[in-house]
C-alpha positions in Angstrom: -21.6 -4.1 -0.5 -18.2 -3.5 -1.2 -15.2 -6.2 0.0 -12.9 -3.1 0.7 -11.8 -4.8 4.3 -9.5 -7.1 1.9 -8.1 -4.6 0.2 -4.1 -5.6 1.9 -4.7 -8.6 -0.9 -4.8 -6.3 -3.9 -1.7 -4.1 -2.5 0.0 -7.0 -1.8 -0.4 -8.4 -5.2 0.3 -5.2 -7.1 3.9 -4.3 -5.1 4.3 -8.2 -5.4 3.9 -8.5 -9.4 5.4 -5.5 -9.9 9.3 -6.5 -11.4 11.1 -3.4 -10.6 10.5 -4.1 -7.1 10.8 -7.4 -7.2 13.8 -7.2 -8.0 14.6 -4.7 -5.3 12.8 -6.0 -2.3 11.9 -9.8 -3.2 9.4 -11.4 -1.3 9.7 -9.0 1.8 6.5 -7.8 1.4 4.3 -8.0 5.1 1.0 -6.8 6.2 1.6 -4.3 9.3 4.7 -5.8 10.3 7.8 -7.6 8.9 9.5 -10.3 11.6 12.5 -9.0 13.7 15.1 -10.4 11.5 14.3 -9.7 8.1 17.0 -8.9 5.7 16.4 -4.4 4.2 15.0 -3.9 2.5 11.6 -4.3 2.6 7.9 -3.1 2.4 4.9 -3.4 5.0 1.1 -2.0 4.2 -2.0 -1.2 6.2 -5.3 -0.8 6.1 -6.0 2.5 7.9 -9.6 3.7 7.3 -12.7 2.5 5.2 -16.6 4.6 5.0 -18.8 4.2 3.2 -19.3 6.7 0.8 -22.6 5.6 -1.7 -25.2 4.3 -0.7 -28.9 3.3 -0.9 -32.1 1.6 0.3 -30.7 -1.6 -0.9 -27.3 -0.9 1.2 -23.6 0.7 0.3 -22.0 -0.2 -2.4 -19.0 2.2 -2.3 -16.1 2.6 0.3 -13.5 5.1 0.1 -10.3 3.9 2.1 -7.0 5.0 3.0 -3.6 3.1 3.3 -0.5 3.8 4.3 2.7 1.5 2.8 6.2 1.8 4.6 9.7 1.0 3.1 12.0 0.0 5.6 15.7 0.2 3.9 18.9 1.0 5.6 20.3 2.4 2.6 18.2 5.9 2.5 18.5 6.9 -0.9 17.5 3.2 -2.1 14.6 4.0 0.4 13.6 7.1 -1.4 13.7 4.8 -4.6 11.1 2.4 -3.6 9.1 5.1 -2.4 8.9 6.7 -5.5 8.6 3.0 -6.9 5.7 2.1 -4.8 3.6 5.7 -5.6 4.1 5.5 -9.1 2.6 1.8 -9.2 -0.6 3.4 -7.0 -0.9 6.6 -7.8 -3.8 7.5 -10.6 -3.9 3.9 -10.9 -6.9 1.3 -10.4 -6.3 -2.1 -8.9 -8.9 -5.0 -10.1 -9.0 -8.4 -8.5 -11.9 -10.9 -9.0 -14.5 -9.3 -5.9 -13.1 -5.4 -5.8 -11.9 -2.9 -8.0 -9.7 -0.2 -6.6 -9.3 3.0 -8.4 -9.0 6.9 -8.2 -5.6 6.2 -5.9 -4.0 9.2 -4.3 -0.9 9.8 -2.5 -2.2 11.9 0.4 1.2 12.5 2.4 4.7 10.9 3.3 6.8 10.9 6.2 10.4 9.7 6.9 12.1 8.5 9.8 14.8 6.8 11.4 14.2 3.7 13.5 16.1 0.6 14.3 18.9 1.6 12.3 16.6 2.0 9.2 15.1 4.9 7.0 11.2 4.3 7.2 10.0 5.6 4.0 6.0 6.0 4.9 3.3 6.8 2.4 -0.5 7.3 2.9 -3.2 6.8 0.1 -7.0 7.3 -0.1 -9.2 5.3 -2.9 -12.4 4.5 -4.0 -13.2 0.6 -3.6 -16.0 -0.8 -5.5 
């Protein structure tokens, strides 16, 4: 069985390792949702979808999941930035930690908005989990 319902700890720890955007966002990194009065800018992620995808008498043992990661800035060309920051990190890309790898990574769509006198920069992904 594959442990792709944590995979928010292997995005987290890729955008969070990463130096470029370290060095950019710090430590503003938040599953779903960043608190009221963080400082831009700064990144949430979400889990969106997992199936399974493999399978056999013994169980699954492949997901395939999807993910979306927003950048929140309310400068909106340093927002574009991080969003091309934050796909080239994921896309084409596999993501290892100690109970799950993550791999075949694809960008499949972004949006933009305004909100809260921000640029919302939001990407969607879909993987393989293993």
């Amino acid at each position: 069985m594959s442990n792709g319902i944590e995979i928010g700890k292997l995005i987290f720890g890729a955008i969070t390792s990463n130096e470029e955007l370290h060095s950019i966002v710090g430590d503003k990194v938040f599953p779903i949702i960043a608190e009221p009065e963080t400082d831009f800018p700064f990144i949430t992620y979400s889990r969106s979808n997992i199936y399974v995808v493999n399978q056999s008498k013994d169980g699954w043992f492949n997901d395939e999941a999807s993910f979306n990661i927003q950048i929140i800035d309310e400068d909106y060309m340093q927002s574009c930035h991080i969003a091309n920051l934050v796909r080239q990190l994921f896309e084409n890309n596999a993501i290892t930690g100690s109970d799950m790898k993550v791999y075949n990574i694809r960008m499949t769509g972004i949006s933009e908005m305004w909100s809260e006198n921000a640029y919302i920069q939001s990407l969607s992904f879909s993987c393989n989990i293993d």
